[in-house]
mmCIF file of the N, C-alpha and C atoms, coordinates in Angstrom:
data_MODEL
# 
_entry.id   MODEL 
# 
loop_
_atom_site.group_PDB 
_atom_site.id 
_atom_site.type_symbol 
_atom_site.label_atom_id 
_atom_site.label_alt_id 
_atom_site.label_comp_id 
_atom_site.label_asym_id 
_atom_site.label_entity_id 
_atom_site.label_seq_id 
_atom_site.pdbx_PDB_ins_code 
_atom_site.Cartn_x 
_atom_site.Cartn_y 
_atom_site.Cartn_z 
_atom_site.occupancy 
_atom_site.B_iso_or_equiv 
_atom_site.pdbx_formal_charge 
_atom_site.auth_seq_id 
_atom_site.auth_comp_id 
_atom_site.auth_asym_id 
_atom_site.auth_atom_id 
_atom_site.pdbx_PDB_model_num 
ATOM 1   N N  . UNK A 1 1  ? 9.795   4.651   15.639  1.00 0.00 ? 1  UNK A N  1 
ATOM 2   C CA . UNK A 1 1  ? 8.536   3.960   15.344  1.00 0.00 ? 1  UNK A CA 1 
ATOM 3   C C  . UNK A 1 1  ? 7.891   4.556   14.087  1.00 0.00 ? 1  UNK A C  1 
ATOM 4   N N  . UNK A 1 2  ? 7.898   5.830   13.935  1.00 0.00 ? 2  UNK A N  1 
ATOM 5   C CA . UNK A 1 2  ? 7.208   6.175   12.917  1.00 0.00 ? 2  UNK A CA 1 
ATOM 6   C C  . UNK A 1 2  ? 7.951   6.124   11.659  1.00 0.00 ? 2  UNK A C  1 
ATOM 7   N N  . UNK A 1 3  ? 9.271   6.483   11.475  1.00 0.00 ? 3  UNK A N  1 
ATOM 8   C CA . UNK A 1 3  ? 9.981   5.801   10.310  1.00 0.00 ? 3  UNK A CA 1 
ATOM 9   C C  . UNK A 1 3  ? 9.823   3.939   9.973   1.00 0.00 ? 3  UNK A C  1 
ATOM 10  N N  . UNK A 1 4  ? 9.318   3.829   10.896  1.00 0.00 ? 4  UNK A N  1 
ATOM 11  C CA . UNK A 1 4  ? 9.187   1.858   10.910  1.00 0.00 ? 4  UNK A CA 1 
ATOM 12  C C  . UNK A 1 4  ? 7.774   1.650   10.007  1.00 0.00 ? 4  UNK A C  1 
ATOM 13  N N  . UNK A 1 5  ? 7.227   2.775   10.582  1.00 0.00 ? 5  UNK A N  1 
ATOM 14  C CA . UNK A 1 5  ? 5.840   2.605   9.774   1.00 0.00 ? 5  UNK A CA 1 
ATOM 15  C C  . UNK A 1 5  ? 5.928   3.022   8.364   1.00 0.00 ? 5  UNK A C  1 
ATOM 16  N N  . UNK A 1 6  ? 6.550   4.317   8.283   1.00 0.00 ? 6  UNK A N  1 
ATOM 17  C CA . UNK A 1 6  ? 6.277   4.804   7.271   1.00 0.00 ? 6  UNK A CA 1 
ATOM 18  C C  . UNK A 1 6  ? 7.180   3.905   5.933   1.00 0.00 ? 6  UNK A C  1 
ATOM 19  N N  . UNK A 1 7  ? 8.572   2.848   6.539   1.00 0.00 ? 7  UNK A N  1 
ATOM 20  C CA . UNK A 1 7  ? 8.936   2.249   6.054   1.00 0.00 ? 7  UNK A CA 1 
ATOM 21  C C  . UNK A 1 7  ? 8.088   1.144   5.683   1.00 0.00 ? 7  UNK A C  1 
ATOM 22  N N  . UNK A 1 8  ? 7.186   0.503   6.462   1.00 0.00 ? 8  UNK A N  1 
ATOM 23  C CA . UNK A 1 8  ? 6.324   -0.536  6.268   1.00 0.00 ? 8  UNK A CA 1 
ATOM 24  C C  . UNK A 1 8  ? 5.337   -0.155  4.985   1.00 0.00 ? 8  UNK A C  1 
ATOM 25  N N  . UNK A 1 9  ? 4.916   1.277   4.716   1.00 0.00 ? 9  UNK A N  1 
ATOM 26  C CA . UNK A 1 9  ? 4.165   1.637   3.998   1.00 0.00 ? 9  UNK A CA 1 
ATOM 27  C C  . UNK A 1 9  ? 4.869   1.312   3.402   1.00 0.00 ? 9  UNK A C  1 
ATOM 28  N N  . UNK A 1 10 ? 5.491   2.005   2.430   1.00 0.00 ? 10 UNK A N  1 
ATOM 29  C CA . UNK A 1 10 ? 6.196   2.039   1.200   1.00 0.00 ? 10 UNK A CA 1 
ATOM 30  C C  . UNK A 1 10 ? 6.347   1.024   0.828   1.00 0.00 ? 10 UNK A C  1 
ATOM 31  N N  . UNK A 1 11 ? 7.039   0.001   1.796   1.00 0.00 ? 11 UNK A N  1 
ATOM 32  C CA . UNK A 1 11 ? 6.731   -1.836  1.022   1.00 0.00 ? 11 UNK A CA 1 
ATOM 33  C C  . UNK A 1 11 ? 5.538   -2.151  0.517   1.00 0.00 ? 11 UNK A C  1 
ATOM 34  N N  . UNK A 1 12 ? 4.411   -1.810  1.249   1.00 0.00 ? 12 UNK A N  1 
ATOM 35  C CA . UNK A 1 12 ? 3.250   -2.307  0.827   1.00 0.00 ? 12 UNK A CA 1 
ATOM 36  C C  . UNK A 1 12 ? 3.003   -1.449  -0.403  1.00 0.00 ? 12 UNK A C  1 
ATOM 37  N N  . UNK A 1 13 ? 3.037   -0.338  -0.563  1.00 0.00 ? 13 UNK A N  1 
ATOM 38  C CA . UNK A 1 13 ? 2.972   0.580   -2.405  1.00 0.00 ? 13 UNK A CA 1 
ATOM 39  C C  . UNK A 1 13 ? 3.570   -0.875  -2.900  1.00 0.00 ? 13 UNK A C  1 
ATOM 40  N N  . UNK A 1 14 ? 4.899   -0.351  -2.522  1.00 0.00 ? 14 UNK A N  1 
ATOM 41  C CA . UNK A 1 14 ? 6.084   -0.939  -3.714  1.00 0.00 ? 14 UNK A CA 1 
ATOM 42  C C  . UNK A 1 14 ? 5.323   -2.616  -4.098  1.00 0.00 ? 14 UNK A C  1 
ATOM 43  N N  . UNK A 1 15 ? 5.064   -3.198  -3.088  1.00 0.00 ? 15 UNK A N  1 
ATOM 44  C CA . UNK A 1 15 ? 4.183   -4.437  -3.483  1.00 0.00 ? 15 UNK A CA 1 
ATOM 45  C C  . UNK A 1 15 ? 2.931   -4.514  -4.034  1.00 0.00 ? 15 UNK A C  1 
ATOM 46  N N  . UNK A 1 16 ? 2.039   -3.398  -3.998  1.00 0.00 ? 16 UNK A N  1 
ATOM 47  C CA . UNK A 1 16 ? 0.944   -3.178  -4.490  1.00 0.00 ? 16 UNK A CA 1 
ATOM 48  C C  . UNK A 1 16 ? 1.484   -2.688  -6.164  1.00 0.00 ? 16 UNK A C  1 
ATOM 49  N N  . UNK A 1 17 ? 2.629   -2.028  -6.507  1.00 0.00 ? 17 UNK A N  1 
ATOM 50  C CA . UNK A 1 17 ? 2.960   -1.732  -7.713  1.00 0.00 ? 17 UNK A CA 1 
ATOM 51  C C  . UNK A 1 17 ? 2.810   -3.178  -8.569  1.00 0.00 ? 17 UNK A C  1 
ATOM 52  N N  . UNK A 1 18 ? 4.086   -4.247  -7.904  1.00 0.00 ? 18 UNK A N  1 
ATOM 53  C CA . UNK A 1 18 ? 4.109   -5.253  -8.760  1.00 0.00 ? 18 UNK A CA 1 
ATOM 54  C C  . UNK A 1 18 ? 3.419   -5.934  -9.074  1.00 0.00 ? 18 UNK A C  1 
ATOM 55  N N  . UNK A 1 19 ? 1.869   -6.098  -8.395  1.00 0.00 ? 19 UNK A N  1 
ATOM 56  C CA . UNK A 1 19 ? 1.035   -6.586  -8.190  1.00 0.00 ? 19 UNK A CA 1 
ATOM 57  C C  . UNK A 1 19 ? -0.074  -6.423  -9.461  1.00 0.00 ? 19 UNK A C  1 
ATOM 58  N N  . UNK A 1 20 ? 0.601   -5.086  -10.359 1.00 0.00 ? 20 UNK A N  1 
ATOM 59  C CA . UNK A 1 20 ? -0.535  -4.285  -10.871 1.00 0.00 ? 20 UNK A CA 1 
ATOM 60  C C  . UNK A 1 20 ? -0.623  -5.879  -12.025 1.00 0.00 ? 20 UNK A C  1 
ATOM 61  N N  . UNK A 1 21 ? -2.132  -5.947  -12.641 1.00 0.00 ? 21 UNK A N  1 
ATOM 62  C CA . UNK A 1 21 ? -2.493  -7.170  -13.448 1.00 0.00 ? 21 UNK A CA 1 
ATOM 63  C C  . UNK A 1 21 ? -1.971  -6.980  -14.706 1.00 0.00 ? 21 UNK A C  1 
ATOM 64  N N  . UNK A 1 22 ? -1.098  -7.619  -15.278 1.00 0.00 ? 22 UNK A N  1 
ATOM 65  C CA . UNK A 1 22 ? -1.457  -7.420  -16.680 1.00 0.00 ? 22 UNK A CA 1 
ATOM 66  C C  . UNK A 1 22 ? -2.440  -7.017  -17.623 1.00 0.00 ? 22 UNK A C  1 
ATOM 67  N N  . UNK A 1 23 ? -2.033  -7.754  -19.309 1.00 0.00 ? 23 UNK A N  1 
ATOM 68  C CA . UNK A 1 23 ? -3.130  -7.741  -20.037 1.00 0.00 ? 23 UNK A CA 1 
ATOM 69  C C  . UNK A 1 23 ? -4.639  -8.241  -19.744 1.00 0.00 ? 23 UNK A C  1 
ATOM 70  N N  . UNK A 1 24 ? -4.814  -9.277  -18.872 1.00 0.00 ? 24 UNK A N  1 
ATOM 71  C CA . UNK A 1 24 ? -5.962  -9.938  -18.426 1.00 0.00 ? 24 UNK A CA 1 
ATOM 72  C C  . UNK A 1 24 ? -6.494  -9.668  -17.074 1.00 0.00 ? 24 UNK A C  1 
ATOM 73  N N  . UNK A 1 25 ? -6.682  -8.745  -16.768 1.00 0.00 ? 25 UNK A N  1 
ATOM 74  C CA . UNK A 1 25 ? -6.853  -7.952  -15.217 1.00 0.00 ? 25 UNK A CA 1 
ATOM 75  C C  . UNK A 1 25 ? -8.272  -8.888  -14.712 1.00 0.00 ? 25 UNK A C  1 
ATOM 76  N N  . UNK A 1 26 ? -7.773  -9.550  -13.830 1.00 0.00 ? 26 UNK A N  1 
ATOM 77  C CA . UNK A 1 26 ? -8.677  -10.481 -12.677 1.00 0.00 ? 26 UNK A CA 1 
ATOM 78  C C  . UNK A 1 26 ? -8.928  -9.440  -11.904 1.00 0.00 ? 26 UNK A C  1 
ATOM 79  N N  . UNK A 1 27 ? -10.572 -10.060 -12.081 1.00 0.00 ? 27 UNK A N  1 
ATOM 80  C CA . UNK A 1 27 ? -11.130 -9.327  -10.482 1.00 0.00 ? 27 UNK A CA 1 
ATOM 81  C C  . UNK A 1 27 ? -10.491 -9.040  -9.458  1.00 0.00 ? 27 UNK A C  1 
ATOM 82  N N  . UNK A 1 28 ? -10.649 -10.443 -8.673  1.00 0.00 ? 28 UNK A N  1 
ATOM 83  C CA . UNK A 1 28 ? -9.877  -10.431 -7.981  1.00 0.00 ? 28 UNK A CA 1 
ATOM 84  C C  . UNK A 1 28 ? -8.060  -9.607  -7.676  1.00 0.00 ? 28 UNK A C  1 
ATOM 85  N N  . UNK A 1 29 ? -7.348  -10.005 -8.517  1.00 0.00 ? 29 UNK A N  1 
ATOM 86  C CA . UNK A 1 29 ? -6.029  -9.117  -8.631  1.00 0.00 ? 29 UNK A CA 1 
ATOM 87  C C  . UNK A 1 29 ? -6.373  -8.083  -8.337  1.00 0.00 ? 29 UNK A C  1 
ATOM 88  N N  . UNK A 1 30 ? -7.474  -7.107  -9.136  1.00 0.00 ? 30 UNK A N  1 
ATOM 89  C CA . UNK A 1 30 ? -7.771  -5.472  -9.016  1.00 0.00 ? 30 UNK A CA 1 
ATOM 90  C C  . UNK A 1 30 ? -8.369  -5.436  -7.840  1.00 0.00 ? 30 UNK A C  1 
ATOM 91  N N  . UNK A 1 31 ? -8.991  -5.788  -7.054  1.00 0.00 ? 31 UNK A N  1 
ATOM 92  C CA . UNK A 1 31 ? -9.268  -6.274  -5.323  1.00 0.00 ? 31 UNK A CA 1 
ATOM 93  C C  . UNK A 1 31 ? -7.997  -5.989  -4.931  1.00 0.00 ? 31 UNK A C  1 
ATOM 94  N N  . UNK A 1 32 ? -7.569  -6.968  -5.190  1.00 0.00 ? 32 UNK A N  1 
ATOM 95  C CA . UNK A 1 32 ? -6.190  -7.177  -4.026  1.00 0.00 ? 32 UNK A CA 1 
ATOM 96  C C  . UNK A 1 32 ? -5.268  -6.211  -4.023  1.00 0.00 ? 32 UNK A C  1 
ATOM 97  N N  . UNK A 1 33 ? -4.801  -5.668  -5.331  1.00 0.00 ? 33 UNK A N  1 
ATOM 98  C CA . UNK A 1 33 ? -4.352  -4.490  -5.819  1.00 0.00 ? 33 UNK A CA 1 
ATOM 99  C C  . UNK A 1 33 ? -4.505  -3.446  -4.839  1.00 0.00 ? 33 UNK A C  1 
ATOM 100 N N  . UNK A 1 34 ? -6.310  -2.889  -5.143  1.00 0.00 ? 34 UNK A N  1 
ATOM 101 C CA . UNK A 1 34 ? -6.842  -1.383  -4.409  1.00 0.00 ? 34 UNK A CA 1 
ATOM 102 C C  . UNK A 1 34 ? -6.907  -1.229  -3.275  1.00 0.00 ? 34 UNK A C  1 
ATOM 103 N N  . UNK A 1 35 ? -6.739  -2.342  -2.782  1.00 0.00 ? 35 UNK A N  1 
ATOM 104 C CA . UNK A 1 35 ? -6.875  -3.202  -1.066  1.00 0.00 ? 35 UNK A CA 1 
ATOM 105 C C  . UNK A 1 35 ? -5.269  -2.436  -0.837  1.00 0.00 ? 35 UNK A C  1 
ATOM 106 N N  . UNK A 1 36 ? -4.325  -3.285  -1.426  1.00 0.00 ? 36 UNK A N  1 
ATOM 107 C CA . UNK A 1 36 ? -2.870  -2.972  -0.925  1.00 0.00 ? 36 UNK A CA 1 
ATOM 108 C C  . UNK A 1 36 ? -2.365  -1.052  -1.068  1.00 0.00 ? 36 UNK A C  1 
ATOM 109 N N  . UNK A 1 37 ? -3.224  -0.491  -2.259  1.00 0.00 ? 37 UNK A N  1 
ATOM 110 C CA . UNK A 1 37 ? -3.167  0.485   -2.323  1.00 0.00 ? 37 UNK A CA 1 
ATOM 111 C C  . UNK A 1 37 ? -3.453  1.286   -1.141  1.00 0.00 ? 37 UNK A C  1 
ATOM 112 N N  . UNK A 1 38 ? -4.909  1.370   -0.795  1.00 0.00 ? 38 UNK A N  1 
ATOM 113 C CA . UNK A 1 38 ? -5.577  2.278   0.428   1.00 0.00 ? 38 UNK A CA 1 
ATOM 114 C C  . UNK A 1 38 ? -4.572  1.778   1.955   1.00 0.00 ? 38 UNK A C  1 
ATOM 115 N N  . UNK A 1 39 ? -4.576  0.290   1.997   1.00 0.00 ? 39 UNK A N  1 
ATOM 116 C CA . UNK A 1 39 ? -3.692  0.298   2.926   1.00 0.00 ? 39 UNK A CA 1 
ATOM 117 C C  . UNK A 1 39 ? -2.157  0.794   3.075   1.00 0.00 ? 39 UNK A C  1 
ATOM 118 N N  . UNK A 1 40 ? -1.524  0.874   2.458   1.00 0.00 ? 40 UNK A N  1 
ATOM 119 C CA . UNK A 1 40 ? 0.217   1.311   2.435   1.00 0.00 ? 40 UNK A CA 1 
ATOM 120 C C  . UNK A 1 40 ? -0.491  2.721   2.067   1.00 0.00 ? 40 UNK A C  1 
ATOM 121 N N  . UNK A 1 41 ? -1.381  3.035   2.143   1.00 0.00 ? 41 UNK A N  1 
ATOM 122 C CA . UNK A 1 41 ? -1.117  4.571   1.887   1.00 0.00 ? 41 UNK A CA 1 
ATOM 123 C C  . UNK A 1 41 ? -1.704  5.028   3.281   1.00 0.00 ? 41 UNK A C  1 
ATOM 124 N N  . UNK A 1 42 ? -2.920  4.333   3.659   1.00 0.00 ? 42 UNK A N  1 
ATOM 125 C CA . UNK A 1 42 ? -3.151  4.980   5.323   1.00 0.00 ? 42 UNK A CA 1 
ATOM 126 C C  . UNK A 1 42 ? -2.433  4.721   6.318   1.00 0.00 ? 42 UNK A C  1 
ATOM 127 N N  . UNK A 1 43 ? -1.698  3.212   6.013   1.00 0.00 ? 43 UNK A N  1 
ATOM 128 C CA . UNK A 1 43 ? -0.261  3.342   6.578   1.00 0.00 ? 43 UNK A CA 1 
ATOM 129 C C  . UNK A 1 43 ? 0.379   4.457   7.297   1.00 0.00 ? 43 UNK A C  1 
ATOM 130 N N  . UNK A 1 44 ? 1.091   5.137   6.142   1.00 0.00 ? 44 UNK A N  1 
ATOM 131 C CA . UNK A 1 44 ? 1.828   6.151   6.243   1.00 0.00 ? 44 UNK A CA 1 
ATOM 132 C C  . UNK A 1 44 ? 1.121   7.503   6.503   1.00 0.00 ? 44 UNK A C  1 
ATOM 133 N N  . UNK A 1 45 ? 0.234   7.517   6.066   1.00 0.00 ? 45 UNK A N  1 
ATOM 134 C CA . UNK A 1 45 ? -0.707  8.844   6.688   1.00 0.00 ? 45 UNK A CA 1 
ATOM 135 C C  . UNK A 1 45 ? -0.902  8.658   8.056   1.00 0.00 ? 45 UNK A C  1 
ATOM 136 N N  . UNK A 1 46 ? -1.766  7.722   8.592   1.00 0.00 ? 46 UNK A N  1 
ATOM 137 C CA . UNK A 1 46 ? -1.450  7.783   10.333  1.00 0.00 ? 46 UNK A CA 1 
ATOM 138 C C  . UNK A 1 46 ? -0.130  7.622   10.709  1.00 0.00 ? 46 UNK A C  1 
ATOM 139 N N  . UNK A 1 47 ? 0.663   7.090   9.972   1.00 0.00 ? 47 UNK A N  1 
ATOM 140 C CA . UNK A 1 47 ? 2.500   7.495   10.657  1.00 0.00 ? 47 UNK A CA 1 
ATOM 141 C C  . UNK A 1 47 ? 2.688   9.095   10.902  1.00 0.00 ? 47 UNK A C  1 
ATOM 142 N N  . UNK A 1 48 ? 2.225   9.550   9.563   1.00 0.00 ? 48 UNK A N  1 
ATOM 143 C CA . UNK A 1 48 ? 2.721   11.017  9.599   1.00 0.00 ? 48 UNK A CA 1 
ATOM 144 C C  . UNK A 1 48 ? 1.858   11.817  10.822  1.00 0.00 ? 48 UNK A C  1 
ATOM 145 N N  . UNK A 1 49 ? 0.130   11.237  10.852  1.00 0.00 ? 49 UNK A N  1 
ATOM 146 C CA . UNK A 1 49 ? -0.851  11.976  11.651  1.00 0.00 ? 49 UNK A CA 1 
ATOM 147 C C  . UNK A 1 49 ? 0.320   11.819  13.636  1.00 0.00 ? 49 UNK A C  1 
ATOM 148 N N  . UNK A 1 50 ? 0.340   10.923  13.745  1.00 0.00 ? 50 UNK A N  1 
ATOM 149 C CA . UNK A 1 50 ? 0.465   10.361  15.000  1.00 0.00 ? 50 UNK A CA 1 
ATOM 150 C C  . UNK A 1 50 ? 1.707   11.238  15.558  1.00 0.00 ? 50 UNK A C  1 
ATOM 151 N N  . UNK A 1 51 ? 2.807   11.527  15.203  1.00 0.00 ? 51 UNK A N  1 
ATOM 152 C CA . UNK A 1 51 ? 3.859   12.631  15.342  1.00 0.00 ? 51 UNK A CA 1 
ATOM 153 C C  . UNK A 1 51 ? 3.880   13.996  14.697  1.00 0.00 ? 51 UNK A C  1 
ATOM 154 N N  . UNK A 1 52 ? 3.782   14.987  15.015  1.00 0.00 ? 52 UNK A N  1 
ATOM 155 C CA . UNK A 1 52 ? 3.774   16.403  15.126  1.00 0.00 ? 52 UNK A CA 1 
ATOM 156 C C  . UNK A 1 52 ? 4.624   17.402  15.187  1.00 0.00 ? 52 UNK A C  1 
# 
């Protein structure tokens, strides 16, 4: 389970990478962006918190 998660994170980085806006950075995009960021990263931090 916790490799499932911590795998789930990393998709969400890796999708939050491609995501990053170009030359014309939309609001929105940089939203959606910092959004995908904090999430795939607390993701994997409560993966890691939850096993010991």
């Amino acid at each position: 389970m916790k490799k499932l998660l911590i795998a789930v994170g990393v998709l969400i980085l890796t999708q939050a990478y491609w995501m990053i806006p170009g030359n014309t950075p939309d609001a929105l995009d940089w939203i959606l962006f910092v959004v995908l960021l904090v999430f795939g990263g607390w993701v994997i931090y409560d993966a890691m918190q939850t096993e010991k």
